[in-house]
N, C-alpha and C positions, 0 to 999 in steps of 0.2 A: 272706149279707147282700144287699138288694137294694138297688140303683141308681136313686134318683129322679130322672127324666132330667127331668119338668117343674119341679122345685127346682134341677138345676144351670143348666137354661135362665134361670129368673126371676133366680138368682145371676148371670148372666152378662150378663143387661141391664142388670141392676142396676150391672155394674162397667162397664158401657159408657159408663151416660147419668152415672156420676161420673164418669167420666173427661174426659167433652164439657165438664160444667162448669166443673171441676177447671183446664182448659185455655183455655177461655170467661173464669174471671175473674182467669187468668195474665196473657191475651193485654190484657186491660181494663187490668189494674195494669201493666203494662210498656208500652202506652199513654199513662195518664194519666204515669208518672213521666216517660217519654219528653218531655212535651210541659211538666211542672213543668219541668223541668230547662230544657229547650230557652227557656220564655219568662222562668227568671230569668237566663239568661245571655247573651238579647240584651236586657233591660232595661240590665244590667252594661255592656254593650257601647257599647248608647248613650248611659247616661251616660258611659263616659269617653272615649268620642268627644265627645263636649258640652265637657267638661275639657281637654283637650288644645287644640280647640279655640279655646276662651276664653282659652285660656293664649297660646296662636297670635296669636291677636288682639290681647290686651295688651303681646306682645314688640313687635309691628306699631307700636301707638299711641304706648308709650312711647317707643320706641327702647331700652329698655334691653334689655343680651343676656342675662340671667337675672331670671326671675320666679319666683316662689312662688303655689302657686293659694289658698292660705291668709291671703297678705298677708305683712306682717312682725310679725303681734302672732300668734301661735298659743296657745292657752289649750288646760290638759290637767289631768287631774288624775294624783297622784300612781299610778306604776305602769301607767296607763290608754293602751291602742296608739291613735294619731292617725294617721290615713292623710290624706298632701296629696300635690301632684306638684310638681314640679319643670322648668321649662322653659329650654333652655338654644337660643342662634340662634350658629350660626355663619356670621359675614359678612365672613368672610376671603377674598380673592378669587386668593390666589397657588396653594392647593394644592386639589383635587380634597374630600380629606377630613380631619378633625383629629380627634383623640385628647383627650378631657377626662379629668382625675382632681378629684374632689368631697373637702371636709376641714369636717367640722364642728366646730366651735372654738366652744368657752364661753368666752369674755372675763371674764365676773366674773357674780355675784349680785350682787343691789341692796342686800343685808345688811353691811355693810363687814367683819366680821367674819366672814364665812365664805367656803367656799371654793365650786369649781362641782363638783366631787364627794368624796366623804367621805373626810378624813385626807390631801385634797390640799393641796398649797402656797396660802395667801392670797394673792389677788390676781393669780393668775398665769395666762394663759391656756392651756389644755384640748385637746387634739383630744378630741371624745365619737363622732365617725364619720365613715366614708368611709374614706378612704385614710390608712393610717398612722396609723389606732386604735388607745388601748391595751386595756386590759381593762374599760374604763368604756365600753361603747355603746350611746347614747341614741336610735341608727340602727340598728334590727337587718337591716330593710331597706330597701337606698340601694346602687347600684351604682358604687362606686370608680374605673370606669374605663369610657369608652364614647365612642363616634364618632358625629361629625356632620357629615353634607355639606355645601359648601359651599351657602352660600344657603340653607339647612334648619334646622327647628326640631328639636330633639329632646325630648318629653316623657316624665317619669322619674316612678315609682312611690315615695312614700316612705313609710317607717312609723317613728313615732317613739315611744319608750317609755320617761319619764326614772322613772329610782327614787331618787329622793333627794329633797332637806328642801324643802318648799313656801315657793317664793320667787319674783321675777323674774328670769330668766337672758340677761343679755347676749349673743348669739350672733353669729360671723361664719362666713357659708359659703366658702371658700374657694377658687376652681375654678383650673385650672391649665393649660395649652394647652399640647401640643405641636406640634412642627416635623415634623408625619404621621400617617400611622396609630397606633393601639395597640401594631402587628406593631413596628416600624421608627421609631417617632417618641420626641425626647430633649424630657426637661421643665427645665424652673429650677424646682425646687421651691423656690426662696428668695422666689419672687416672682410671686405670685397673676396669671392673667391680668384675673379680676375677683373682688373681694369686696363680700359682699352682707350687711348686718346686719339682725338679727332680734332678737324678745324671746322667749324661752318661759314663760307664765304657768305655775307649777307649782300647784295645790291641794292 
């Protein structure tokens, strides 16, 4: 058997200049993703810097120490995740830093015959999320517990997701301050440092 040295030569350029290219439009696609990725995630960035923000500003103006960047009428439809945030101002000037816990509470439907989740008590109010949730959560994310320095805003991430009968929902947010840190601080849970009402439109 004879050896064609000028066929394994042409073979051999051949597996070269694929290769160049092979790695030419690797280096291209690991570029352009590099750069998708990079400009949706400071777009993200600066909208909610923009959000936080605004939130910033309307704790400022109003004077109130909890805002909603949604308002207090949120419209959803049945099933469907709602992202809004949450802004909380601590302007307590005796301790360094304070300890919040968040309770979302359904008050009633506007339907006088029903309840705020299915096979619950009439008329009776709900936690649906936050802290000391039961198995109804219309908060899958909401962070139950969290610090804020004195003189500081703290802006919160919320996602809301109600599954039940399309109605108006009476809501109260319930926030709770402790005497310290999260580590070392004692709450009254009997008695809200501030609450805050809302509707939730359900479709």
């Amino acid at each position: 058997m004879r050896w064609n040295k000028k066929g394994a030569l042409e073979l051999s350029i051949t597996a070269i200049v694929v290769l160049i290219i092979a790695i030419t439009v690797l280096g291209l696609a690991i570029f352009f993703i590099k750069n998708l990725f990079k400009g949706g995630t400071e777009i993200f960035t600066g909208e909610l810097a923009k959000i936080k923000d605004q939130l910033r500003r309307n704790i400022e103006e109003t004077g109130e120490p909890v805002v909603f960047s949604k308002g207090t009428e949120i419209e959803a439809k049945r099933g469907e995740k709602v992202d809004f945030y949450i802004g909380v101002r601590n302007s307590d000037q005796r301790l360094p830093i304070r300890c919040y816990r968040v309770s979302m509470k359904c008050i009633k439907p506007f339907r006088p015959d029903a309840s705020c989740i299915e096979g619950g008590p009439i008329g009776e109010p709900v936690i649906v999320g936050g802290y000391n949730v039961g198995t109804e959560n219309w908060f899958p994310k909401l962070l139950q517990e969290f610090e804020v320095k004195r003189n500081d805003i703290e802006v919160m991430p919320v996602t809301m997701q109600v599954i039940g009968a399309p109605d108006t929902y009476l809501m109260q947010a319930e926030i709770f301050q402790a005497e310290g840190d999260c580590a070392t601080g004692t709450f009254d849970m009997e008695n809200p440092w501030q609450s805050k009402r809302f509707h939730i439109v359900l479709n």
